[in-house]
C-alpha positions in Angstrom: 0.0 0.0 0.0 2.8 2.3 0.8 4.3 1.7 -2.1 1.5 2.4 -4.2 1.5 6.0 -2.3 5.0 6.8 -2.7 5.0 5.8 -6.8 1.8 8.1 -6.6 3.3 11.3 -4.8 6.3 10.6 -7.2 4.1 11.2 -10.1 2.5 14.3 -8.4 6.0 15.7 -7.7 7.4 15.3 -11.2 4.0 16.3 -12.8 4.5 20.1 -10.9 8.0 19.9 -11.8 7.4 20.0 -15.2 4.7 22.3 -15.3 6.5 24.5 -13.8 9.2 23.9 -16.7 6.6 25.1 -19.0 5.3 27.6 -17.2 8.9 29.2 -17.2 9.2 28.7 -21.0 5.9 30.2 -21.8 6.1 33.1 -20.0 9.7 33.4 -21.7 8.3 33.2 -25.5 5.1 35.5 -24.1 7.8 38.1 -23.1 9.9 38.0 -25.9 6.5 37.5 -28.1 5.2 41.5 -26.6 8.1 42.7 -25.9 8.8 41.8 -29.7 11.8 43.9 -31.4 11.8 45.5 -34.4 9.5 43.5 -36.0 6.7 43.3 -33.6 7.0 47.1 -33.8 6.9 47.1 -37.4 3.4 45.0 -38.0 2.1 47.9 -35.7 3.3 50.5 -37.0 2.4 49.1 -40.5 -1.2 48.6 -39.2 -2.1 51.8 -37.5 -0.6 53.6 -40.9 -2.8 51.1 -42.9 -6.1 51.7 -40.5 -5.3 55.4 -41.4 -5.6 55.5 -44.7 -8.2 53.5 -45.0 -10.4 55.7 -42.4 -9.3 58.3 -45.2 -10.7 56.3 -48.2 -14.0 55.7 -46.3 -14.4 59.6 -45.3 -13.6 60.2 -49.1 -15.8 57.6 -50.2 -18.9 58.7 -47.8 -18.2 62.4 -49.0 -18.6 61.6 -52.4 -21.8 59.4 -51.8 -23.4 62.7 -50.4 -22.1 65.1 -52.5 -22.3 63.4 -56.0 -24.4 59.8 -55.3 -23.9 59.2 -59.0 -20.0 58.7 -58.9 -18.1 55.6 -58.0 -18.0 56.4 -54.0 -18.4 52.2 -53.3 -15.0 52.1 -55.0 -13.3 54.1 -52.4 -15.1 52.4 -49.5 -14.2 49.0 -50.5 -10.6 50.4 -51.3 -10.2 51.1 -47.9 -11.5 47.7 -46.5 -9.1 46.4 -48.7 -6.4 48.3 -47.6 -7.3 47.6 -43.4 -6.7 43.8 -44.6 -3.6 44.2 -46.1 -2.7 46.1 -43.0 -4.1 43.3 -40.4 -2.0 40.7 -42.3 0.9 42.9 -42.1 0.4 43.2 -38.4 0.1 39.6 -37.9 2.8 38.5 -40.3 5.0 40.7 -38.5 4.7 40.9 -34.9 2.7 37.1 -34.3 -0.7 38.3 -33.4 
């Protein structure tokens, strides 16, 4: 019976040993995952620049759909969806996320 116990708290012990292993190599690739380097900073700056100019196409494109409904305004607005998706994959290419 004993020995059934100590091959049991054996297990348990190497069983937290190793996830504490992992839990000390995951938080390392989290940390260097965010913290990131140049170009984790890249994809972001890449994706805000993208999100800009697409919030530009879609003002430009709404303008012209009020001003002059007759003129190719969808154009612009799907220009500028287009253009947020090239900037998400950017981002995620980039920087992992």
């Amino acid at each position: 019976m004993t020995s059934d116990k100590d091959d049991l708290e054996e297990a348990l012990q190497e069983n937290l040993r190793l996830r504490r292993q992992l839990g000390a190599e995951a938080s390392k690739g989290t940390a260097t995952i965010r913290a990131g380097g140049m170009g984790y900073r890249l994809g972001w700056v890449l994706y805000w620049a993208a999100c800009i100019v697409a919030g530009l196409l879609a003002l430009i494109g709404l303008f012209y759909a009020f001003i002059a409904p007759e003129s190719h305004w969808l154009g612009a607005l799907i220009l500028g969806f287009v253009v947020w998706l090239i900037g998400r994959t950017l981002r995620y290419v980039f920087s992992g996320s």
